[in-house]
C-alpha positions in Angstrom: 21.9 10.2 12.1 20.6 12.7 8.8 21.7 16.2 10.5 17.7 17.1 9.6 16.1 15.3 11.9 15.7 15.3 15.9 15.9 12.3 18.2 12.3 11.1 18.7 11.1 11.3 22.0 10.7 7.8 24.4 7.3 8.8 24.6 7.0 8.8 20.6 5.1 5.7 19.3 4.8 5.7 15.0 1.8 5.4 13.1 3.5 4.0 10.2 5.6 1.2 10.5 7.8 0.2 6.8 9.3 -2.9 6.8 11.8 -4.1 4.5 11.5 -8.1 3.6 14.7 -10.1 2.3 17.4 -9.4 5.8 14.9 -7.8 7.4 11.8 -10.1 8.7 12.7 -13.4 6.6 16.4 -14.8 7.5 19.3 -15.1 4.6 19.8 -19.2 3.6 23.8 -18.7 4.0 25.6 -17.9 1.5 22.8 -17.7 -1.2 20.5 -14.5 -2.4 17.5 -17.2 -1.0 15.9 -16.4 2.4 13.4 -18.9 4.3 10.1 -17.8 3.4 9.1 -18.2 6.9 8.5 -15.7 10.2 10.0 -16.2 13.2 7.6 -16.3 16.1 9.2 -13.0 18.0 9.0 -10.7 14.5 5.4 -11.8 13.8 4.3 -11.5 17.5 6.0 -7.9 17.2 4.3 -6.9 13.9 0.5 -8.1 14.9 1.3 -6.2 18.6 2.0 -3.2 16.3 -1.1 -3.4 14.2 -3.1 -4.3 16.9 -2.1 -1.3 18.6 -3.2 0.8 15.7 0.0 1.3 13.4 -0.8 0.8 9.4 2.2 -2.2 8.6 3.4 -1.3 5.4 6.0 -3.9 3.8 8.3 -2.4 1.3 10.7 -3.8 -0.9 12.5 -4.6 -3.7 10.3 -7.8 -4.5 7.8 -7.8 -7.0 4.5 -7.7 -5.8 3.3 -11.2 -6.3 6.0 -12.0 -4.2 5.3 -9.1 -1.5 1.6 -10.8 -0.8 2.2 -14.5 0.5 4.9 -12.2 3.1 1.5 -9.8 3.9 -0.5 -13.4 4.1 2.1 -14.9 6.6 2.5 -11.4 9.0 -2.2 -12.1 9.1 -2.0 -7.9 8.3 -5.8 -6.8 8.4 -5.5 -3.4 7.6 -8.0 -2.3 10.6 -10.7 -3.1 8.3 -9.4 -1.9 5.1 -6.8 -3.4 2.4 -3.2 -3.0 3.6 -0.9 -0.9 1.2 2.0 -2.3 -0.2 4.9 -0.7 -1.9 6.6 -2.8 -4.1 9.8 -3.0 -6.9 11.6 -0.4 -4.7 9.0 2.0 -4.7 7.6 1.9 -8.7 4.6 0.0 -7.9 2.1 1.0 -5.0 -0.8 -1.5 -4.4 -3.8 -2.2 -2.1 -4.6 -6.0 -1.1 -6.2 -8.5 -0.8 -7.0 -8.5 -4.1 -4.1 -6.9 -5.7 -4.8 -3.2 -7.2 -2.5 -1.9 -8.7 -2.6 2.2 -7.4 0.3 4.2 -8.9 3.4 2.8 -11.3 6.3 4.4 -12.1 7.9 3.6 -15.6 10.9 4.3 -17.5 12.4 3.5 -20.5 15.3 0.9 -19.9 17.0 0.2 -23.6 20.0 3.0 -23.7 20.4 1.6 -19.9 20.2 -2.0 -20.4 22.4 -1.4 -24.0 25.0 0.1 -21.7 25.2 -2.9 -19.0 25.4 -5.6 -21.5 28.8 -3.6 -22.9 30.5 -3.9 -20.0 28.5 -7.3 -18.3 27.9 -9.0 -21.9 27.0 -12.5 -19.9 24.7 -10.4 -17.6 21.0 -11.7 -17.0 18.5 -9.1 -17.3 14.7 -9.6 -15.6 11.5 -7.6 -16.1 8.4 -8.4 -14.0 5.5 -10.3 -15.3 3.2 -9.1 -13.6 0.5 -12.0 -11.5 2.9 -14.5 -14.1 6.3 -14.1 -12.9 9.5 -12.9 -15.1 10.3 -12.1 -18.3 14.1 -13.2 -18.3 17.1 -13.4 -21.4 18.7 -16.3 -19.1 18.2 -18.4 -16.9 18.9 -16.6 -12.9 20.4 -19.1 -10.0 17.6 -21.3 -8.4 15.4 -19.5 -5.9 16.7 -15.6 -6.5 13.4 -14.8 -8.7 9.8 -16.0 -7.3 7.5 -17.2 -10.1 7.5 -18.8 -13.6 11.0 -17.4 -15.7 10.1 -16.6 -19.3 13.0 -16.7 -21.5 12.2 -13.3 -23.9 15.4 -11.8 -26.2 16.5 -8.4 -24.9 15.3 -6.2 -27.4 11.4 -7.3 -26.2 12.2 -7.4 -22.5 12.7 -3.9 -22.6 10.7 -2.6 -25.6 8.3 -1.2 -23.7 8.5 1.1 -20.4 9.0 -0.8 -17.3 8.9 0.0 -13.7 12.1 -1.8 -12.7 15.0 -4.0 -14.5 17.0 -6.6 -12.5 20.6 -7.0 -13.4 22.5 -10.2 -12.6 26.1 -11.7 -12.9 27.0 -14.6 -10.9 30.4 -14.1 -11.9 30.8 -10.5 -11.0 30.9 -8.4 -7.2 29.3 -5.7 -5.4 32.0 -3.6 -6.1 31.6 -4.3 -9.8 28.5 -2.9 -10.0 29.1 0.1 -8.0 32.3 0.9 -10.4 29.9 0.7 -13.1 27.0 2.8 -11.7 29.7 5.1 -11.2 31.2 4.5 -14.5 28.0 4.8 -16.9 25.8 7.5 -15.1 22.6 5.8 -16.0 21.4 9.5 -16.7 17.5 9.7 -16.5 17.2 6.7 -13.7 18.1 5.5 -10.7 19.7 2.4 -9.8 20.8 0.6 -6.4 23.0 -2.0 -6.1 22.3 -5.4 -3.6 24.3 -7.6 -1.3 25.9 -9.2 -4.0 26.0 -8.6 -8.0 22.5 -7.3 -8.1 21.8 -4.3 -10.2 18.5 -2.6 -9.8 17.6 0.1 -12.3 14.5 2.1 -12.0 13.1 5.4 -12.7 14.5 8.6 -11.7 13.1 10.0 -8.3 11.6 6.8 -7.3 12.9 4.9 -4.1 10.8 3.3 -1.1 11.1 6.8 0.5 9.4 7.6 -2.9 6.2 5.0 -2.7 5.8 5.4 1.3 5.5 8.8 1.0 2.3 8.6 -1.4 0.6 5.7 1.2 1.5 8.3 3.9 -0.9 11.2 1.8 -3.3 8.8 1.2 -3.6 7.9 4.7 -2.9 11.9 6.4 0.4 9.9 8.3 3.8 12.6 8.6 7.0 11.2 7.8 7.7 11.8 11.3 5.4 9.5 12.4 7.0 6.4 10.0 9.0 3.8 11.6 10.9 2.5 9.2 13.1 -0.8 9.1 15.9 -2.7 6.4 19.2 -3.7 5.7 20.1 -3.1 1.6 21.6 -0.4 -0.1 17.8 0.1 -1.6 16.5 1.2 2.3 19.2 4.1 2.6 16.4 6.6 0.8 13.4 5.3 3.7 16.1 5.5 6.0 16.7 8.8 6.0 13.1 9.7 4.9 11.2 8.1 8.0 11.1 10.3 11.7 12.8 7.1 12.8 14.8 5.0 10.4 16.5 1.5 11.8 19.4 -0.5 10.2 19.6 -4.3 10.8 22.5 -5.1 12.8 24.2 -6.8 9.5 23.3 -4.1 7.3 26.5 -2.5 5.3 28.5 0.8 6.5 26.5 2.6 4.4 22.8 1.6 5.7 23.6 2.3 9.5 25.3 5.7 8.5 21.9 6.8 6.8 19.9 5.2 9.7 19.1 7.3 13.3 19.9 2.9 15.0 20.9 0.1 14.7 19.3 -3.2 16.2 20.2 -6.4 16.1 20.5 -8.7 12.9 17.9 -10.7 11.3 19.1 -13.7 13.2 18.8 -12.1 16.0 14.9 -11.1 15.1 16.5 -7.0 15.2 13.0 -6.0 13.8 10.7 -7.5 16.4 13.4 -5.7 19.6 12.7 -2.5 17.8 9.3 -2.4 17.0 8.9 -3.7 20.9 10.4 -0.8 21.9 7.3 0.9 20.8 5.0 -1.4 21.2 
């Protein structure tokens, strides 16, 4: 648990709840970076009991945003009357649906970043999101890993302009590859976060889910304290810690349940829907 916060009382019940996607609501396809877009009946019985109850249901993750919405569509969020807020890309991009509006984006520039991945991961595949298209890719990524049309675009015009987040992607390499080389390069003047496998997400400096909840939490007068917040990946550990209540899914890494106040069980398990229950 973060030494700065206190156990929430059993009578607490949060205003907020966060909710982390990929390992979190939608179940893995084992073996694969896939999950089955699909809800099990206990997590989307838990979510609508939350919002029903009067909790704002914020989903955030590293998905773009076009990908974030059919997930919003499937979990019937009605915002008590008003668009829901989604934070999307790992906390760059903050948006308000249905329809999507884009309400605050983070950008960077990538190239010195990108340059120094591609000397030490040559073969690597690089993404940028299209935004309401898809990606902009310089190869071809496995089957499934990246929703919406793939548009092959050379490196030098992927990143030519600032982005709000960069996908990194070798097949052939580890998760411990890419933490030796986050280590190893410094990526001065962004942040990155590496995924269940070798899955490198640059982005700009500061900015985490922590970073996007935070501004939906001014906008609607909600205190940290109140968020529950829920995930699995190395990209949650910043919400984790942030939210008065942060959860790890019971197959979350070392890391993820050291930064989280609990653990629940895994997404197989529907971990989500027992912990939002206990509030709800």
């Amino acid at each position: 648990m973060s030494a700065a916060k206190r156990p929430v009382p059993d009578t607490w019940q949060p205003k907020l709840v966060a909710l982390d996607i990929d390992g979190t609501l939608l179940r893995w396809v084992d073996g694969t970076g896939i999950v089955h877009e699909e809800l099990s009946p206990a997590v989307f019985e838990a979510v609508r009991r939350a919002e029903d109850a009067g909790a704002h249901i914020v989903l955030a993750s590293g998905r773009s945003v076009d990908a974030m919405t059919p997930v919003a569509d499937l979990l019937e969020l009605h915002g008590h009357g008003e668009r829901v807020w989604i934070v999307a890309s790992n906390g760059a991009v903050i948006t308000r649906y249905p329809p999507v509006e884009v309400v605050h984006e983070e950008t960077f520039d990538a190239r010195a970043a990108v340059a120094a991945v591609l000397t030490e991961f040559p073969n690597a595949l690089v993404a940028v999101e299209e935004r309401g298209v898809g990606y902009r890719v310089n190869k071809e990524f496995p089957y499934g890993e990246l929703n919406g049309e793939l548009i092959e675009t050379a490196i030098e015009e992927l990143v030519a302009e600032p982005v709000s987040r960069v996908i990194i992607r070798d097949p052939t390499a580890t998760v411990d590859d890419f933490l030796e080389l986050g280590s190893k390069l410094g990526l001065h003047g962004i942040d990155y976060v590496v995924g269940w496998t070798a899955w490198l997400d640059l982005a700009p400096i500061g900015v985490s889910k922590a970073f996007g909840l935070d501004h939906v939490c001014r906008e609607l007068g909600v205190d940290a304290g109140d968020v529950l917040a829920i995930g699995d990946g190395r990209n949650d550990l910043e919400m984790l810690e942030w939210a008065g209540r942060g959860v790890a899914m019971g197959q979350a890494v070392d890391v993820v349940h050291a930064a989280a106040d609990h653990t629940t069980g895994s997404v197989d398990e529907d971990g989500a829907a027992q912990e939002i229950n206990r509030w709800f």
